[in-house]
N, C-alpha and C positions, 0 to 999 in steps of 0.2 A: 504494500500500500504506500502510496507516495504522502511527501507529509508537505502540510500547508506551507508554505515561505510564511515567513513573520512579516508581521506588516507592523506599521507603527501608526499609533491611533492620534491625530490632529484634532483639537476641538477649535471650529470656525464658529469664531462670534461674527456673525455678520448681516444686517438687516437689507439689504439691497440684492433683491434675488437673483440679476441677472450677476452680479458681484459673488452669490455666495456659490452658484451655479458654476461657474468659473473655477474657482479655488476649490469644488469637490473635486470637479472633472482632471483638474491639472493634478492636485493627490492622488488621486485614483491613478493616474501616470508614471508616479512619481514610489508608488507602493503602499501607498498608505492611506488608509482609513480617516476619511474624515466623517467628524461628529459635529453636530447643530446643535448652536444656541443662538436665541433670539435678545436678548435684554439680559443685564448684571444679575437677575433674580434668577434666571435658568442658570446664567455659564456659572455662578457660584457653587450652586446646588449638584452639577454635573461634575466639577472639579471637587468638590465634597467627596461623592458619590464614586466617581470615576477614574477611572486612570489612565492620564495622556501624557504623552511624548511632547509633546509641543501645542502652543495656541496660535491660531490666526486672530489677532486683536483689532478691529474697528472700534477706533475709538469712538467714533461719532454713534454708534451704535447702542452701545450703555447708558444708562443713566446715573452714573457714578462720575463724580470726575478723574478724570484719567488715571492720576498717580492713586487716588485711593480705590480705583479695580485692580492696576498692576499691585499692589501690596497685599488687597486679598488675595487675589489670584498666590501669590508666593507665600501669603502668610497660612494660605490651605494646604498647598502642595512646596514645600520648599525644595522636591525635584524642578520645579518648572521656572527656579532661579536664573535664568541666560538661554530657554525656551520658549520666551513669549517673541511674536518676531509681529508687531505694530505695522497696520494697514494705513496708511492717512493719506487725504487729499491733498493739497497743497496745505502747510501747515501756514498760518501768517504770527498765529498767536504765538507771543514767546513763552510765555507760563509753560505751553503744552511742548514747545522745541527744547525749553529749559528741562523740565521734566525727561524728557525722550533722555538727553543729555545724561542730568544725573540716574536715571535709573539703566544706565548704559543698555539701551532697548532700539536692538537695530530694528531698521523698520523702513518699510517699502512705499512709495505710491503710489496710489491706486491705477493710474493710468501705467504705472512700467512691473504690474500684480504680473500677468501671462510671460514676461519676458525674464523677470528675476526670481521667479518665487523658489525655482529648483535651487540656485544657487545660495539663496538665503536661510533656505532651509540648514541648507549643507552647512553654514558657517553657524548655525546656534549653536550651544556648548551640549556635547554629547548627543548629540543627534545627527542620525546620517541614515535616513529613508533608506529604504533598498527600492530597486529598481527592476520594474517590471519587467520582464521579457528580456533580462542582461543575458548576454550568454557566458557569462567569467565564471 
C-alpha cells in the first residue's frame, strides 16, 4: 500500500473570495493543505483547536488590530512564531509598516500573492511545503 506524502496544513485568513480562491488553489500546488477562516473569532478558535504549519494573514480581514491578532495568533500557538507570512495591499499606514517591522513579519502584496507566495513560503522559519508531483 502506498503511503500519503505529508502535506503541510496552511490556515488562510482571508475575506475576499476570489483572493482566498487563489491562495487554496496555489497551496494545493505547492502541497499543502489549506484551511479557512473568515474573521479573528474563527482563525483564533481554529489555531486553539488546530494545528498549522503556517498562516496566510489578511490583515484587512480581522477585526482585531493587527499586532494584537499577530500576538494571539503566537501567544496560542508559539510554533507559529516566524510562520505567519502577512497579505497587505498597499500599506500607506505606518503604525501597520511599523508593526510589520517590529514583529519581523514578512509579508507579500496582494497584487505580487500568485507570483511570490511559493517562494515566501519557503523563506518562513521551519517551513518548507513539499511539492506536488516533484520527481527527486
Amino acid at each position: 500500500m502506498a503511503s500519503t506524502p505529508f502535506r503541510r496544513k496552511v490556515l488562510i485568513i482571508e475575506d475576499e473570495p476570489s483572493i482566498r480562491n487563489v491562495l487554496y488553489v496555489l497551496l494545493a500546488a505547492l502541497g499543502c493543505d489549506g484551511h479557512i477562516a473568515y474573521d479573528a473569532r474563527q482563525t483564533l478558535w481554529m489555531i486553539r483547536e488546530g494545528s498549522f504549519d503556517a498562516v496566510l494573514l489578511d490583515l484587512r480581514c480581522v477585526n482585531l488590530p493587527p499586532d494584537q491578532m499577530v500576538s494571539a495568533i503566537t501567544e496560542l500557538r508559539p510554533s507559529l512564531v516566524g510562520r505567519v507570512l502577512v497579505i497587505t495591499g498597499e500599506i500607506a499606514d505606518p503604525d501597520t509598516l511599523g508593526m510589520l517591522e517590529r514583529c519581523a513579519l514578512p509579508h507579500v502584496p496582494r497584487h505580487r500573492v500568485t507570483s511570490e507566495l511559493g517562494d515566501r513560503l519557503r523563506t518562513l522559519r521551519g517551513f518548507a511545503p513539499s511539492h506536488a508531483g516533484s520527481t527527486s
